[in-house]
C-alpha positions as a Markdown table, in Angstrom:
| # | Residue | x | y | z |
|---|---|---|---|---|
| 1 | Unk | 17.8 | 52.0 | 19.8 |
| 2 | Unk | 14.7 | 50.5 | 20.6 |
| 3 | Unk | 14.7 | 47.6 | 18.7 |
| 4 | Unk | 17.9 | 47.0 | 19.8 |
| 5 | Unk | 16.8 | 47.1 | 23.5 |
| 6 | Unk | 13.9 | 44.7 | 22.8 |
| 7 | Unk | 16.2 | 42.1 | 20.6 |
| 8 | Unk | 18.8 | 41.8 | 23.2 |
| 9 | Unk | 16.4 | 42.4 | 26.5 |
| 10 | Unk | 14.3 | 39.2 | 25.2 |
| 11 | Unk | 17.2 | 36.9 | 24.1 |
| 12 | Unk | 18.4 | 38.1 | 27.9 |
| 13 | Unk | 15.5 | 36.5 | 29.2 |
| 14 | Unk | 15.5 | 33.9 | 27.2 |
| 15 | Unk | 18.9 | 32.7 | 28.1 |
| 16 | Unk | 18.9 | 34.0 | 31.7 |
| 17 | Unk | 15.8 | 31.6 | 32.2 |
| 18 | Unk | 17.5 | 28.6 | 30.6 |
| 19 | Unk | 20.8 | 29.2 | 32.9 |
| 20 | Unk | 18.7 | 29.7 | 36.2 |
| 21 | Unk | 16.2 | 26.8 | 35.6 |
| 22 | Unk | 18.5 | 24.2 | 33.7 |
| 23 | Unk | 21.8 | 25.3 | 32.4 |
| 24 | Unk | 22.7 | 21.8 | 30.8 |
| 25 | Unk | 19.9 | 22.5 | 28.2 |
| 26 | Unk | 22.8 | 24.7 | 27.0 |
| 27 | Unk | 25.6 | 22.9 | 25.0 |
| 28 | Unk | 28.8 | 23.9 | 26.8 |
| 29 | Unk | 26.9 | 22.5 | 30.0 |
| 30 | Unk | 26.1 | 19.5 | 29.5 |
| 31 | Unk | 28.4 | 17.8 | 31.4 |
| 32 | Unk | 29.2 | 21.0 | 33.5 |
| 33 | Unk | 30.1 | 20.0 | 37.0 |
| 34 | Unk | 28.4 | 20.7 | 40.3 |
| 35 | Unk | 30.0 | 24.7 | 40.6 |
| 36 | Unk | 30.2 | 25.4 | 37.0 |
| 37 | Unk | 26.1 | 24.8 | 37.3 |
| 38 | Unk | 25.8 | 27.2 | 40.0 |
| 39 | Unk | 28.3 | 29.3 | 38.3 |
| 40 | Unk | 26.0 | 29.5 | 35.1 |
| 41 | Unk | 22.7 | 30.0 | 36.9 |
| 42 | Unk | 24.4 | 33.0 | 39.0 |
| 43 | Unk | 24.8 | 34.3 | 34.9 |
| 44 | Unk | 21.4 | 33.8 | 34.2 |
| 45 | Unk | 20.2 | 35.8 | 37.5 |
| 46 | Unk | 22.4 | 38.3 | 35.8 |
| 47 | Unk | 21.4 | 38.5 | 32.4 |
| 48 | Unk | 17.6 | 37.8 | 33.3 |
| 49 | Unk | 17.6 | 41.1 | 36.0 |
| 50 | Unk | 19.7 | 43.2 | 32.7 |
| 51 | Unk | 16.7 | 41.7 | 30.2 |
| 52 | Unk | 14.4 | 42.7 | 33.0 |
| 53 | Unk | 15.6 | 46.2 | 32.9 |
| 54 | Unk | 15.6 | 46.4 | 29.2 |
| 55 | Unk | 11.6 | 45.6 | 29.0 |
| 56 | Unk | 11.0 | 47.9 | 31.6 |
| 57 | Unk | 13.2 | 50.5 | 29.5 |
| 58 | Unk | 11.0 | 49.7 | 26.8 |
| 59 | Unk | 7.8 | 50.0 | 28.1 |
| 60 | Unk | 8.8 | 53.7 | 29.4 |
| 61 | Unk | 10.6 | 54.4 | 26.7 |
| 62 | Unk | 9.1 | 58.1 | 26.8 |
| 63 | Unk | 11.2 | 58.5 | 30.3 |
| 64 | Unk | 14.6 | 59.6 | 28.3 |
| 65 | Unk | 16.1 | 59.6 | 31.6 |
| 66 | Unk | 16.5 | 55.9 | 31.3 |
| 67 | Unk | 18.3 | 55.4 | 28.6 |
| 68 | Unk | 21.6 | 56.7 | 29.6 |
| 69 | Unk | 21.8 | 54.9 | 33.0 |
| 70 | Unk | 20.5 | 51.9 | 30.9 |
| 71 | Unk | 23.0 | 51.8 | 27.8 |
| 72 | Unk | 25.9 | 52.1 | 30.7 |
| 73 | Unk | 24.6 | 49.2 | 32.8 |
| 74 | Unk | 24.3 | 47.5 | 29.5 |
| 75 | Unk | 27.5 | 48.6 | 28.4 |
| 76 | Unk | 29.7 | 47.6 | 31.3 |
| 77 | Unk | 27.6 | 44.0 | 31.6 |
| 78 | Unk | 28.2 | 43.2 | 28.1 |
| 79 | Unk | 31.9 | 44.3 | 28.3 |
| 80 | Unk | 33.1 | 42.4 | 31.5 |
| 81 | Unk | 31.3 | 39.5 | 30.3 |
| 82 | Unk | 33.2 | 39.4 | 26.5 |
| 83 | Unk | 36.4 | 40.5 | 28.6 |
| 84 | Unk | 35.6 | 37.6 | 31.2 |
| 85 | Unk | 35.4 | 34.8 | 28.2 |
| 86 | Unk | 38.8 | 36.5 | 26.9 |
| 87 | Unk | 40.4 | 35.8 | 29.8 |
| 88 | Unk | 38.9 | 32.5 | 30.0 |
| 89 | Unk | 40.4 | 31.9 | 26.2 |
| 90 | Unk | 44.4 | 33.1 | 27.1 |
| 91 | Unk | 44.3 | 31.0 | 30.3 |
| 92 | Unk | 43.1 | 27.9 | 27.9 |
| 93 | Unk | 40.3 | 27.9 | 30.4 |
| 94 | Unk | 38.0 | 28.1 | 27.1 |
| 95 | Unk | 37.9 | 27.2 | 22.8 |
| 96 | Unk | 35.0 | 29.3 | 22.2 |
| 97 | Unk | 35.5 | 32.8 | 21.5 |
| 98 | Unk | 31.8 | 33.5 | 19.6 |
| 99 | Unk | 29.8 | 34.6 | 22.8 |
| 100 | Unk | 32.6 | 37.1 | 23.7 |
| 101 | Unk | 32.3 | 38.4 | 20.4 |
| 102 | Unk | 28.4 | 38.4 | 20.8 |
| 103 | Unk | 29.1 | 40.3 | 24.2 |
| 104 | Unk | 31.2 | 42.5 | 22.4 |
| 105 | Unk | 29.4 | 43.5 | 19.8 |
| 106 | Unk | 27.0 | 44.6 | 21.9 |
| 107 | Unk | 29.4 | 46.4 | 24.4 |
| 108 | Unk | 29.8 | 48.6 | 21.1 |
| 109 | Unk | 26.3 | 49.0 | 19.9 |
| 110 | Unk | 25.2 | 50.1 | 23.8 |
| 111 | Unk | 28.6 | 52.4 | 23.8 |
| 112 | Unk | 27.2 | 53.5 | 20.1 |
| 113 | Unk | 23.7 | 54.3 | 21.4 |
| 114 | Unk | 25.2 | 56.1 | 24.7 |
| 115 | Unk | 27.5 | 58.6 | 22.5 |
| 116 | Unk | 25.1 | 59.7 | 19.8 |
């Protein structure tokens, strides 16, 4: 579980950075308009404050008080955002189904983590 949290808490970082500082470094935003910009940095606030939590997780790993009300932030973050993309896909809003599968998959591993 604690690989896991570091994996996904530093690619969290990683892209929550990239969305809030420049989200057209990203390819499905490079010719974003003016609110899908400030749609996509509002993301990255999001998924930089869950990678935030996820180091901090880490680093008190010993406090196993944190990890259930972590895996079900996690859980729920990672499951609206794969269920937001879906959405997005049946209202031909989006082609790209990969990063809700991403999100999904780890919706399950969190939910995996939280039950065992």
């Amino acid at each position: 579980m604690k690989i896991f949290i570091i994996i996904t808490g530093l690619m969290e970082l990683l892209v929550g950075s990239i969305l809030v500082i420049n989200p057209k470094l990203m390819g499905a935003y490079k010719k974003a308009t003016n609110s899908l910009i400030t749609t996509a940095r509002m993301y990255g606030a999001s998924a930089f404050s869950i990678g935030v939590f996820a180091i901090y997780v880490v680093i008190n790993f010993q406090i196993e008080t944190l990890h259930d009300p972590f895996l079900i932030v996690y859980s729920v973050f990672h499951f609206l955002v794969a269920f937001a993309i879906i959405i997005s896909f049946y209202l031909k809003q989006t082609r790209d189904l990969k990063i809700a599968m991403l999100h999904g998959l780890f919706f399950v591993i969190s939910v995996y983590f939280l039950l065992s």
